[in-house]
N, C-alpha and C positions, 0 to 999 in steps of 0.2 A: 808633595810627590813622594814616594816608597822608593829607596834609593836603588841603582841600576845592581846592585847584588841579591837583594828584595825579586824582584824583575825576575830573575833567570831562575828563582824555585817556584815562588807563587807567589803575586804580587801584595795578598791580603793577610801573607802569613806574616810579615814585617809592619802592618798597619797598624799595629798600636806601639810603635816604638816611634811612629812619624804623625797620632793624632794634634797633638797641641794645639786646640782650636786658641783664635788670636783672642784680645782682651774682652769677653764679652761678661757684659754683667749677666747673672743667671738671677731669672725674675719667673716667681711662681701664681699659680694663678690662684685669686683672694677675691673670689667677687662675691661671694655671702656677707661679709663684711671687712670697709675698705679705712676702717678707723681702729681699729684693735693691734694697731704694731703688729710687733712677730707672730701671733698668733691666724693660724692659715686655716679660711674658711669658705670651701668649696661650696658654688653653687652654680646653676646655670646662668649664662650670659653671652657674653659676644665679644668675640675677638676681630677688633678691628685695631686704628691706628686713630680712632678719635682721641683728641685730647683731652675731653674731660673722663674717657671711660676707664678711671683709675681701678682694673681688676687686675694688676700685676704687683705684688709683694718686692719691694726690692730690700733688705733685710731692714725689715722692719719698716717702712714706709712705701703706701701704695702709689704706683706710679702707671703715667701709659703705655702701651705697649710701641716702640720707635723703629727703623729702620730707615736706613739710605734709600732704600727702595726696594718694591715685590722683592728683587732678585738678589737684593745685599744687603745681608743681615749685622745687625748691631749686639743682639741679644740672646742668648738660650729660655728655652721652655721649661719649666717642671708642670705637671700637674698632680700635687695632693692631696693632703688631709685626707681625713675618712671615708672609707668605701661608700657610693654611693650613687644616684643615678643622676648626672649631670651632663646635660645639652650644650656642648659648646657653637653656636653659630659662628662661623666666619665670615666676617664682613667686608670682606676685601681680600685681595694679593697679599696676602704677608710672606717673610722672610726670618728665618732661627737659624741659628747655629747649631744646637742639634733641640729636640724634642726628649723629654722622659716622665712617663708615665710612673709613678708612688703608688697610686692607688687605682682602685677597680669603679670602673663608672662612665667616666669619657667619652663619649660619641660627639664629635665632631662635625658639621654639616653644613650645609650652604640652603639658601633659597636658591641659588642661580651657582655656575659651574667656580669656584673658585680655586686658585694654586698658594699651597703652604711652601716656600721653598727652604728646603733643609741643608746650611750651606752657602756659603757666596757663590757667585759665578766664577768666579777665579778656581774654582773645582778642589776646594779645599776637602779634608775629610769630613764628614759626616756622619752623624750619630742620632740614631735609634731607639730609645729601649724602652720595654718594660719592664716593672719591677716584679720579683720570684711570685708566683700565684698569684699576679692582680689580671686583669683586661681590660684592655681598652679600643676603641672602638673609629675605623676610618669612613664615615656614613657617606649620605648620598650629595651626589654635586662637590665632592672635594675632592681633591690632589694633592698627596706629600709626596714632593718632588726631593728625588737628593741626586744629586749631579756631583758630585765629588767622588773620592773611590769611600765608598760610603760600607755601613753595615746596619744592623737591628740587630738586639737584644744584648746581653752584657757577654764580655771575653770566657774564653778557655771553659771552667771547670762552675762559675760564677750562674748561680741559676737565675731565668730569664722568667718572664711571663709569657702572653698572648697578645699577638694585635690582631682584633679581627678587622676585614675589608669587606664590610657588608654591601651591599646592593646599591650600585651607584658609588659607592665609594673606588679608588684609585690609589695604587703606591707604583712608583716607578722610580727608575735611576733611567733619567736622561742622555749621563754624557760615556764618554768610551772610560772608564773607571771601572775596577773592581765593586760588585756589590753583594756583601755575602751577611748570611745569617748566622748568629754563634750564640754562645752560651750553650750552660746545660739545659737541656728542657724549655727554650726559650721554642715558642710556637706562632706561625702566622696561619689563620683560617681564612682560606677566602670563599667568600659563602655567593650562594646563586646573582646571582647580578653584580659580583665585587670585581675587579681587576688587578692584578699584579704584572707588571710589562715594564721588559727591557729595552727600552727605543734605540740606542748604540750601536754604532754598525760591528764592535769588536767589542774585545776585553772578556771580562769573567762573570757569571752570577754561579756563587760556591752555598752550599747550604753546610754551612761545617770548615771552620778554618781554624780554628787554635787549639794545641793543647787542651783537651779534657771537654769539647764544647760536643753536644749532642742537639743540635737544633733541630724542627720538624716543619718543614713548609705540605700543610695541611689543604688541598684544593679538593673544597666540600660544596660542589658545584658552580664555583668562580670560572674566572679566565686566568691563565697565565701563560704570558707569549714573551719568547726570547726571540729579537725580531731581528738580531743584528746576522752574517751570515758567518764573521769570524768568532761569535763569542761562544766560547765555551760555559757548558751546564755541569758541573762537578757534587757530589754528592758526597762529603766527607775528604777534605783537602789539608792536609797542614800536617806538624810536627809529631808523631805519635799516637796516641790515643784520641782521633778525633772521628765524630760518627756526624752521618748527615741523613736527614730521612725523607722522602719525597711519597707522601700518603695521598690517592685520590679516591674521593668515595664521591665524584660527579663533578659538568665541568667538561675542562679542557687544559690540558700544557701543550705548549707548542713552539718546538721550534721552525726558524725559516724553514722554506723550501727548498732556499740554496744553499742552506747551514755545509760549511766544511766539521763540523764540530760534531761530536758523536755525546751523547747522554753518558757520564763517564762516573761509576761506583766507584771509591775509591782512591785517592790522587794519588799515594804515600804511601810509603811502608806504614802498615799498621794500622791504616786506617781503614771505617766499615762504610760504604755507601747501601743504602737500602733503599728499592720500592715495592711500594702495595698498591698494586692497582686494582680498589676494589670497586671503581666505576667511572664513568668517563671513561677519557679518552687522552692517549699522552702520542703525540706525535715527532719523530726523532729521525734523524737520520740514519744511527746505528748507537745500539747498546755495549757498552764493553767496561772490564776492569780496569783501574788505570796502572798499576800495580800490581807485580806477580805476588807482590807479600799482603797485599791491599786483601777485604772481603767485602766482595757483590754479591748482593742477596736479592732477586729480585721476585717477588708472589704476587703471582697472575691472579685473581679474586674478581671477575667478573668485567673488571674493563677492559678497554681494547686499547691494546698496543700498534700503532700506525705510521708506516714508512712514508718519510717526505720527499726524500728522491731515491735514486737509485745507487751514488754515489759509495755507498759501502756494501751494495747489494750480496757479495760472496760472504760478506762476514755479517749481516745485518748483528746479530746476538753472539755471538761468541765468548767463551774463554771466562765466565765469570762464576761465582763458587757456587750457586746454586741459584735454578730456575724451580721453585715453587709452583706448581698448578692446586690449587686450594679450593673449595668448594664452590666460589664462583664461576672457577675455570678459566682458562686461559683465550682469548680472544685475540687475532691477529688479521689486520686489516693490509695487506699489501698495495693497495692502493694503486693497481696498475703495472706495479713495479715487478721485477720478479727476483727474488728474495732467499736468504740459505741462513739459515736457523742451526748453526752448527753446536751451538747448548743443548744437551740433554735438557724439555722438559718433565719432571719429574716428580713422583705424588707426595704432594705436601708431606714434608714430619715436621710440621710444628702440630703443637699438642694441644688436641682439642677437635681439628679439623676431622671429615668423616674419611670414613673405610673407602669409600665411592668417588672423588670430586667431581670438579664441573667439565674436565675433559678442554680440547683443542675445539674452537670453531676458529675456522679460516676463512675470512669475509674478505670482499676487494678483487676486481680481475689482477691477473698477473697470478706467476707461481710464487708459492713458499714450496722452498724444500728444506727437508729435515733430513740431517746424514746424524744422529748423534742414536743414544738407546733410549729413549723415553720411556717414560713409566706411570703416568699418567694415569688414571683407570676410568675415567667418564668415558665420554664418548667423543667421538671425530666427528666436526661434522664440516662439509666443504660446503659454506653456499655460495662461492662465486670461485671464477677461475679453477686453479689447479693445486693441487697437494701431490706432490711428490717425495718421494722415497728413495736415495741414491747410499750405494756403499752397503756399509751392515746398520744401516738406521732402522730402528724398532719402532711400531707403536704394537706391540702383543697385547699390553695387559689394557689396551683400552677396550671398553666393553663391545663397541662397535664401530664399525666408520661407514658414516651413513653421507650419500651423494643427494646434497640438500637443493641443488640447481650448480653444482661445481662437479669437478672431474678429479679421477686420481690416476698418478702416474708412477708405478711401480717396474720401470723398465728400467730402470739405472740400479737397481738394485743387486749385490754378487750373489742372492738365491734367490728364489724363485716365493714371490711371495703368497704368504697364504692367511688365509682367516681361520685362526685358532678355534678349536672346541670351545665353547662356549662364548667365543664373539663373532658377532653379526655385521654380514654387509647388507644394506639398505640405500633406500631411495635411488634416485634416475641419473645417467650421465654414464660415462665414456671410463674404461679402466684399460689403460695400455699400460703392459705388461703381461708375462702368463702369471696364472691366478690358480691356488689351489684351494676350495673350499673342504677343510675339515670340521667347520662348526656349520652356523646358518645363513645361508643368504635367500634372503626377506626382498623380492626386490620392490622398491618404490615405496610411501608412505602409505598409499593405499594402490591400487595398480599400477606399474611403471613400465618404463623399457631401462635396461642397462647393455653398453657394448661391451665387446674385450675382441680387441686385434688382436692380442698375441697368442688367446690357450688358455683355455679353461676347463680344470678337472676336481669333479668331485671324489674325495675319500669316502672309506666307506663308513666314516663319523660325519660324514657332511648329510647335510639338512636343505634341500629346497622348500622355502616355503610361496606356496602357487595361491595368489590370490585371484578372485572373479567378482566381478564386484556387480552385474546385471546377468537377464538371462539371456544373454547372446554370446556367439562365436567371433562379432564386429569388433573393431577397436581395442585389435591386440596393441596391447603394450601402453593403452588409452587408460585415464579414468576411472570411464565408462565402461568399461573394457575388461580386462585381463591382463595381467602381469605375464610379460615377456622379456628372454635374452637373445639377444644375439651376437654370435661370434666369428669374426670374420678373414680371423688367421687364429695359425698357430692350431694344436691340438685341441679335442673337446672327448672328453671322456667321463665315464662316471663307474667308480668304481663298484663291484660288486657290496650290496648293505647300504649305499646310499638310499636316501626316503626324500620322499615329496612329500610332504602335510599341502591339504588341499585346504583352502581358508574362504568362505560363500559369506560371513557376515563382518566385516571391517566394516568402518565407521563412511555411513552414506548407499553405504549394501544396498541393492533391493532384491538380490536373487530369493524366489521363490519356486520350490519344487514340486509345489502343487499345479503349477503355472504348465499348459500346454506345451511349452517347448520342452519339458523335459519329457513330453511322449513320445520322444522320435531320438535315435541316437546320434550324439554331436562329438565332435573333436578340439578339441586346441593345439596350435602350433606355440609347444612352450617354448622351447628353444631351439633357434634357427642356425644351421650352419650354413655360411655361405661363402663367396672370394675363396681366399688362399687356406682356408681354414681345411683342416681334416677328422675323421671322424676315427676316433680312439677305441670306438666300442661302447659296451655297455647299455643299462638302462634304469629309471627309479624301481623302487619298492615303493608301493602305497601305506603311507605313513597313516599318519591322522585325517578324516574325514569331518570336517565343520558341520556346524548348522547351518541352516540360510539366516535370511535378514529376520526371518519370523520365529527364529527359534526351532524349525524344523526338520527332520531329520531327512536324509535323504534315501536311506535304507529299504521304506515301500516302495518306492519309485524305482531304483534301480542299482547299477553300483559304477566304480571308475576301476580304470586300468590305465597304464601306461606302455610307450610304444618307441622303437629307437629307429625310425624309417632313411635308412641313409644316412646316419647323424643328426638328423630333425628328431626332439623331441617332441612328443604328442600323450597330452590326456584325454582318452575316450571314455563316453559315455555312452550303455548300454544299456533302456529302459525297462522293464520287465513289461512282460504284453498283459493289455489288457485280458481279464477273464473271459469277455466272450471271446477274442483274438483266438486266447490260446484255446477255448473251447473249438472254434471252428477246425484250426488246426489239427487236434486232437479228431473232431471226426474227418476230416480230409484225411490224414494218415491214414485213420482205421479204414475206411474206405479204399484206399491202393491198396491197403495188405489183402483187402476180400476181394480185389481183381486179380492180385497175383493167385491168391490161391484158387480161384475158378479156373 
């Protein structure tokens, strides 16, 4: 046990002052050859508890592998000699004191589900490691159990290797114990089919606990579930200079549902907790520094970040030295929940990353709101629930925020928000708040509907872009249809220099202007004022005029105009008449002038 002074800073940070595994012989494994004394000679075999399977070195004489039983171990593990690729089978339940890997090669594996238990049941401590730049391998149908307050890889400053947890393979800590990873550069990968899991209903798993230690828990499409609801997940914990890295490039980390415990950068003065989430999925109850002197670093890189309840909902992120959005871009999943993102996210300066990143998607019913300045420059994009905007919270420099099948809510905001010169609102859904468009709003992917309850005014740098995507007047705000707004409070105005660009061939188009209905003149109700809404004035300038689906110009046919009817906007179409038309016409005229003059 870690003594009750240990206890009250961090229980793993006193745990090699209270290792002293009891008298166990340490016996290496020799099954290349079981007759050469001290000489250690690696090859595959099977680890059981048979008594004639003499592949254990005990100095200098090969002996069997023994235990009390599964659960209570007699012995410690080495695996060495020369790097190389060796099949360990295990053939039963066995029982160590601790495991350490010397060399690179080791895979580990079962025909049927087997448990390694690292450790007595008496919950003694437990030990892990690999040796500096070797790996070694936890395969499929095995379990190294460590139920004591346990750890992986060598102390402090002491460099570590690799254990991978391949496909089918299992590492857990069982019991309510501390279980952390340390050394410098000591690495666990846990790869597509692997597991890493905390079963305890409390206690710790720390990635980072001593002086000088920089370890990296690597989830490279594994599992890792911290399943307890009091345990705490810490990323860099202990005395100083100690760094903890939590990298996912696919996969899943996850803690409970009911977790009181928040994903915590930093435990210490001085110390750096880091994540990269460059896929998958890491699911948390709340993000935060543990430590005002501590640095959290977290970069967003494509996976998604996902709230398990709602229990820290006002602070979900908060307070940490930097939120990175990096070319994968940052993805956040609320899960029902509704959520406050009070961190600046902010565009990547690590070095290398582009001019552009991958911007905010907001997936999950429930709101996220952001009150912080972001700076992000990709794109917003909401495809479930709500994205809100409260206080002086920014996203300018994003290139667009486009309504992907979600809503945006910019009424809690102390100005009046607007879409800057040269970013773009897009796609369908609901914007409460009044809204100033100084750049372009685009609305829908290809024809949409968009509301605004409270007031919508175009500057006169502002840009409607009107799409028609068939040749009908039907199924405003459809598909099929034509792109529509409507507004149903608050102000609607458009300043004078405002432009409508008129767009006939987006992707699925069929409008053709050769087609009969363009011989007759038609209308579109582009933007509807209705309810409490009032009309500001104004009306477009015709901007750009598209081609159709064919390429074609609309030019012979006819031309458009725009129209400001009560606060209804309207694009009209006015055909040019047929030649004989206008022939007849022409002598119709000429014919009244020669009655008048008779």
């Amino acid at each position: 046990m870690v003594d009750g002074h240990c206890m009250k800073a961090l229980p793993y940070s006193c745990l090699l002052l209270t290792l002293g595994l009891s008298q166990a012989a340490t016996l290496t494994w020799d099954s290349g050859d079981t007759g050469n004394g001290s000489t250690i000679d690696p090859a595959a075999g099977t680890w059981d508890t048979t008594a004639g399977n003499l592949s254990w070195n005990n100095a200098g004489t090969n002996v069997a592998w023994t235990q009390t039983s599964p659960t209570a171990a007699l012995n410690a593990a080495i695996f060495g000699g020369a790097d190389g690729t060796y099949g360990i089978t295990i053939g039963g339940g066995l029982a160590t004191q601790s495991v350490r890997f010397q060399n690179s090669g080791y895979t580990l594996s079962a025909a049927s589900a087997q448990t390694i238990r690292v450790g007595n049941s008496s919950g003694n401590n437990t030990v892990v490691t690999v040796d500096a730049g070797k790996t070694a391998t936890i395969g499929a149908n095995v379990t190294v159990q460590q139920a004591g307050t346990a750890f992986f890889g060598s102390t402090g400053a002491t460099a570590g290797g690799t254990l991978v947890i391949a496909s089918g393979g299992i590492y857990e800590q069982s019991a309510a114990n501390t279980w952390a990873m340390d050394g410098s550069g000591s690495l666990v990968q846990v790869k597509a089919g692997g597991i890493l899991r905390m079963t305890s209903a409390s206690s710790q798993f720390v990635v980072g606990a001593t002086t000088g230690a920089s370890p990296t828990l690597w989830v490279d499409g594994g599992s890792v579930s911290i399943n307890g609801t009091s345990t705490q997940f810490i990323l860099g914990s202990g005395t100083g200079d100690v760094k903890g890295t939590l990298t996912m490039d696919g996969g899943s980390v996850s803690m409970a549902a009911g977790t009181s415990r928040a994903l915590t950068l930093g435990g210490q003065a001085g110390n750096t907790g880091t994540v990269n989430l460059n896929g998958g999925t890491l699911s948390v109850r709340q993000v935060v520094k543990g430590n005002v002197d501590a640095t959290a670093n977290f970069n967003f890189n494509g996976g998604t970040l996902r709230a398990v309840s709602s229990g820290s909902a006002a602070t979900f992120m908060t307070g940490l030295t930097r939120a990175n959005v990096r070319n994968g871009g940052a993805f956040v999943d609320t899960n029902g929940f509704n959520l406050t993102i009070g961190q600046a996210l902010e565009h990547s300066n690590i070095g290398g990353d582009n001019a552009s990143d991958g911007g905010l998607t907001k997936k999950g019913s429930g709101t996220l709101t952001l009150t912080g300045t972001s700076t992000y420059t990709g794109a917003t994009t909401i495809q479930a629930g709500t994205l809100a905007l409260t206080g002086t919270a920014s996203i300018d420099n994003s290139s667009k925020i486009d309504l992907a099948g979600g809503n945006l809510d910019v009424s809690g905001l102390s100005s009046t928000f607007q879409v800057k010169a040269g970013q773009a609102l897009t796609g369908s859904g609901n914007i409460t708040g009044n809204t100033t468009i100084a750049g372009i709003h685009a609305v829908g992917s290809s024809p949409g509907l968009q509301s605004f309850s409270a007031g919508l005014q175009y500057l006169a740098s502002g840009t409607l872009s009107w799409d028609l995507a068939a040749d009908t007047t039907s199924n405003r705000g459809l598909t099929a249809g034509y792109d529509a707004v409507n507004v149903t409070g608050g102000t609607l105005s458009v300043a004078s220099g405002a432009t409508i660009n008129l767009v006939f061939n987006s992707s699925g188009a069929t409008t053709d202007f050769t087609s009969i209905f363009w011989d007759s003149a038609q209308s579109w109700l582009v933007i509807d004022l209705s309810g409490s809404g009032t009309d500001g004035g104004g009306s477009f300038t015709i901007g750009s005029v598209g081609l159709d689906a064919n390429g074609a110009s609309s030019l012979p046919q006819g031309s458009f105009s725009t129209r400001n009817d009560g606060g209804d906007h309207w694009v009209d179409w006015t055909p040019v008449p047929e030649p004989a038309t206008a022939l007849l016409g022409s002598l119709g005229l000429l014919a009244l002038l020669r009655r008048r003059k008779d």
